[in-house]
Structures are given as C-alpha cells and as structure tokens.
N, C-alpha and C positions, 0 to 999 in steps of 0.2 A: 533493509527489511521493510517490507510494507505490511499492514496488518490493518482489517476490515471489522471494525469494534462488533456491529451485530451479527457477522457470519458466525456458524457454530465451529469453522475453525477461524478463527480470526490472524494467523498466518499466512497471509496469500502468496509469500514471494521473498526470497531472498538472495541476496548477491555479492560474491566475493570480488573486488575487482583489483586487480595489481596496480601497481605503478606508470605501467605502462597504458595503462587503460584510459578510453574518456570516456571523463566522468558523467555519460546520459544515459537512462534505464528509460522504456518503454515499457508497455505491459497493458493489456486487458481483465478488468477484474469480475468477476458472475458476482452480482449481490443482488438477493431477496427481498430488499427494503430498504430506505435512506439509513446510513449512518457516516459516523466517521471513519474516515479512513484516515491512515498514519503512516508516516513513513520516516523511519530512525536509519542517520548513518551513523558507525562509529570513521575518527578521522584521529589517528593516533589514540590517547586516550580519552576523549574526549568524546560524547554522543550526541549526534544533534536531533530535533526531531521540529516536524512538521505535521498539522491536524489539518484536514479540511472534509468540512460534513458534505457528500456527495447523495443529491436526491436520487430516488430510484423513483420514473413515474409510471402510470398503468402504463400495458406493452414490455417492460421491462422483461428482467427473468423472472422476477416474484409477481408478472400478472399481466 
C-alpha cells in the first residue's frame, strides 16, 4: 500500500501480489503539496514500511 500523509485521501494505491509475482510496483502519485509519502508491505506476518518526504515544487499539481 502506498499512502500520501497530506492528500485528503491519503490511500493512493494498493497491491496484492502472489507468489508468483516480481516483486516491483511502479506508480504516479497527484499531490497538492510536499509530504510524506509511505509505503507498507505485509510479508507473511510481518509489515514493513518505508517514509520518504517528496517535495511538491511550483508547476506541480498544487501550483
């Protein structure tokens, strides 16, 4: 799952992927403003998660 701390939905994107799958996700995200952005895997039962604050500068979607 990826999630976009200051969007007013802050779930941008989730993925189920099998066994079978490799393991790479792609994605473009629309944000109005710098925040963090997050992205949690579960791997059995265990959840991992990763933050990184992405600037948003003028020109963007928010200007």
């Amino acid at each position: 799952m990826i999630f976009v701390e200051n969007n007013p939905q802050p779930l941008s994107s989730g993925y189920k992927l099998t066994s079978l799958s490799e393991p790479s996700i792609g994605t473009r995200l629309k944000m109005g403003k710098t925040s963090n952005v997050m992205a949690a895997v579960k791997s059995g039962d265990k959840v991992y998660t990763s933050t990184q604050e992405v600037k948003v500068t003028i020109g963007g979607c928010g200007g």
